[in-house]
N, C-alpha and C positions, 0 to 999 in steps of 0.2 A: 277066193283069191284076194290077196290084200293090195290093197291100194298104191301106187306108189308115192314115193316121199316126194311132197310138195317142191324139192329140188331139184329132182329127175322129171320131172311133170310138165310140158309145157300146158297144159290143160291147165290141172289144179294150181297151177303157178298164176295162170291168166283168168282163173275163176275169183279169184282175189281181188276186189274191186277198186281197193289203193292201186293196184298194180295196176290192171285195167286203165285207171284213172292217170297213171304217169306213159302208160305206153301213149296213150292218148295225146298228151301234152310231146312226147316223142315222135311223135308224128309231126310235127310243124320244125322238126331239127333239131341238133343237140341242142343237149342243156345242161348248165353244169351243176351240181348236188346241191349248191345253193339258189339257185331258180328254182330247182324243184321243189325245194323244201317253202318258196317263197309261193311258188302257184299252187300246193296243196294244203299249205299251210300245217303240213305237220313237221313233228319234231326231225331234226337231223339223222339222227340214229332211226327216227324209224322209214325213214327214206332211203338209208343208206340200207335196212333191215330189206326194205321191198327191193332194192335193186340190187341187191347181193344174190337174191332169188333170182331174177330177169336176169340175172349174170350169167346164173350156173345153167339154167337152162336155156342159154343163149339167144334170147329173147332179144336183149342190150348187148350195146360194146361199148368198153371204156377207153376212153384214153386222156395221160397225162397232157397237160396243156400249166404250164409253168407250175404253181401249186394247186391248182385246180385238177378235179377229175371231171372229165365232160362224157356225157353219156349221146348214143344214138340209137338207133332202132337197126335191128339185124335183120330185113325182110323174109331172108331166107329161113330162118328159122322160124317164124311165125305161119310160114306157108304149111305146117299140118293143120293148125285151127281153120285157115281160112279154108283148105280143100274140105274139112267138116262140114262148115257151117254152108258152103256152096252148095253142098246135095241137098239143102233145106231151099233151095231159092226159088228153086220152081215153084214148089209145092207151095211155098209163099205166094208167090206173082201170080200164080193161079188163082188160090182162094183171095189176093186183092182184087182181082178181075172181075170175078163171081162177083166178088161185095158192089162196087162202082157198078156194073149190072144193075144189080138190085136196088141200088141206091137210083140211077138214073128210071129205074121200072117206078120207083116210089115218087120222085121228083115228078114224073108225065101223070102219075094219077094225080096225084096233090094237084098240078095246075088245071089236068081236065074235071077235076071236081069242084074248083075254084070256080071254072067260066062256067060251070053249068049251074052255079048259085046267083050267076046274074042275073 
């Protein structure tokens, strides 16, 4: 089955780690194409390249503010990644449990093997 185009994609759009990296900076409120060009420090056009992507797959919304385009983050449309990455969370918070466990099992030997070299 072929893959879809990185425009129809909100996956493959958001695997993208420029793009990642401006959703990120979109998260603390609009910004307008030159802030972002300023906080990532890349070229114009390739900024303009990453948010034409977040556009189409409705990631971002734009809107005119005198000569400026200012961008924002569309939550809703981001809401298939996150219900993704949520089915992982457990399975995370569990196996970090486990670890702290073990970790705490490791910290009690380490000390009762310390006072027993007194």
């Amino acid at each position: 089955m072929a893959r879809a185009a990185t425009t129809t994609d909100m996956f493959s759009a958001v695997a993208e780690p420029w793009r990642r990296r401006l959703l990120d900076i979109l998260a603390g409120g609009e910004r307008s194409v030159t802030e972002l060009v300023n906080a990532t420090k890349l070229s114009q056009p390739q900024v303009s390249k990453h948010l034409r992507v977040l556009r189409e797959v409705g990631a971002v919304e734009v809107r005119d503010d005198g000569r400026q385009r200012v961008y924002r983050l569309s939550g809703p449309a981001l809401k298939p990644v996150h219900d993704w990455v949520r089915r992982f969370e457990a399975t995370w918070s569990e196996r970090f449990n486990r670890l702290d466990e073990v970790l705490d099992e490791l910290q009690q030997q380490e000390e009762t093997d310390a006072g027993s070299d007194e």
